[in-house]
Every structure is written in structure tokens, then in C-alpha cells.
N, C-alpha and C positions, 0 to 999 in steps of 0.2 A: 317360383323358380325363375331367375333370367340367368340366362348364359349370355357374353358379348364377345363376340370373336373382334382381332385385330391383330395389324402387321402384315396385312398381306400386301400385296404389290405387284411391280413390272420388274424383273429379275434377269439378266442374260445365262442362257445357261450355265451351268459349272460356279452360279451362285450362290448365295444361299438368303435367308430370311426365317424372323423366327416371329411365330406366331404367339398370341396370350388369347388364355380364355379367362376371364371377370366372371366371377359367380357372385349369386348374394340369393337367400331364399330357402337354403335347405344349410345341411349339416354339412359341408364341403368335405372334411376329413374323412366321412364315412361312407362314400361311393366313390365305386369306380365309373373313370372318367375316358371318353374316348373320344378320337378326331378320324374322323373320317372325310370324306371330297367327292366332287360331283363334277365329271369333268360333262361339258355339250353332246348330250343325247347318248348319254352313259347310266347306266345304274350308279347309286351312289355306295362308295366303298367304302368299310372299315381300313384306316391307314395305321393307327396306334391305339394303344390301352393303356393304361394306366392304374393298378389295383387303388384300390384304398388304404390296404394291411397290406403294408412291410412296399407297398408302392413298386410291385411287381410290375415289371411292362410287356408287351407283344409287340410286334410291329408283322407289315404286312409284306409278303416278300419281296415287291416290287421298291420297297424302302428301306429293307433294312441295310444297316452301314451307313445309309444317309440322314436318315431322321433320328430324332432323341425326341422322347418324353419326357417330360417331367411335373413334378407338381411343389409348389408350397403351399402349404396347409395353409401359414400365417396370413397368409395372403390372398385364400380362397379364388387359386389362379392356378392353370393349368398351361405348360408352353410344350410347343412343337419347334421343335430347330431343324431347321431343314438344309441342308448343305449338300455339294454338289448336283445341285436342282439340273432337272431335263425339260426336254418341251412336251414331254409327255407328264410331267406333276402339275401341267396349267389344269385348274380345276377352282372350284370354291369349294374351301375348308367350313367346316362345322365340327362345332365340341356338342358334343353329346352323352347323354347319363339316362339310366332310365329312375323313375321313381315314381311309382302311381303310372306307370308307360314312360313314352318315350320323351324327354327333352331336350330342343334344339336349340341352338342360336340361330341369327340371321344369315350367317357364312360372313365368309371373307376371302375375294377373290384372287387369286393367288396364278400371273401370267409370265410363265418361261418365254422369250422369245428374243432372239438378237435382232 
């Protein structure tokens, strides 16, 4: 399983930036997929979900109205859009699935800051 996060960046608030996760290694269509972030000397949090069947999604309260999930299959790639960013979403992004336990990407740093 490799997950490859990307997109992230240096953002002024009230921006926005959209992330992709790259899969290759398993059955993409058939799990769900999730993004979560890890901001400096934080626990790392669930931010969004993504089902597998019918591509059901969650998000976390402190995003929702701002962020979108979404996935193509054909593409075995999963995006975060994230819009009206704050200095509080500076954090590194990671897409995550579990299969056999848990699977991570390396993140992708993602910094609010005027």
C-alpha cells in the first residue's frame, strides 16, 4: 500500500488549497478513505471521510462548510478542498485507510499565515 499526499503549501488566511492523495497497492474503490492533520504538539485529528459505497462523507466540526472530500475511483486518488483556510488549519495533512491496520502517507504541510 503507498499513499502520497500533495498540495499543500504557504496559504494567507481566507485562502484556500486542495490537496490529492495517490494510491497504488490495494483495491482503491473498496475502502474508505480518510484525511486527517497533525498540528505542533497536538494530537493528530480525524478532519474528513470518505466511504467507499455510494462515497458517503463526514467531516469534522471545526471544517465543515469549508472543506470537501472527494474521491475518483478512475484515478485511485482522493482530494481535500479546503477553502476559507484559518491560522488554526496550519497542521500536516495525511490520507489514511485502514487495511491489515493502519495506513499512512508521509503528510503534507499545510501553513495559514499572513
Amino acid at each position: 500500500v503507498q499513499l502520497v499526499e500533495s498540495g499543500g503549501g504557504l496559504v494567507q488566511p481566507g485562502g484556500s488549497l486542495r490537496l490529492a492523495c495517490t494510491t497504488s497497492g490495494f483495491t482503491f474503490s473498496a475502502y474508505t478513505i480518510n484525511w486527517y492533520r497533525q498540528a505542533p504538539g497536538q494530537e493528530r485529528e480525524r478532519v474528513a471521510t470518505i466511504t467507499s459505497i455510494g462515497g458517503i462523507t463526514d467531516y469534522a466540526d471545526s471544517v465543515k462548510g469549508r472543506f470537501t472530500i472527494s474521491r475518483d475511483n478512475a484515478k485511485n486518488t482522493v482530494y481535500l478542498q479546503m477553502n476559507s483556510l484559518r491560522p488554526e488549519d496550519t497542521a500536516v495533512y495525511y490520507c489514511h485507510l485502514k487495511r491489515f491496520g493502519d495506513c499512512w502517507g508521509q503528510g503534507t504541510q499545510v501553513t495559514v499565515s499572513s
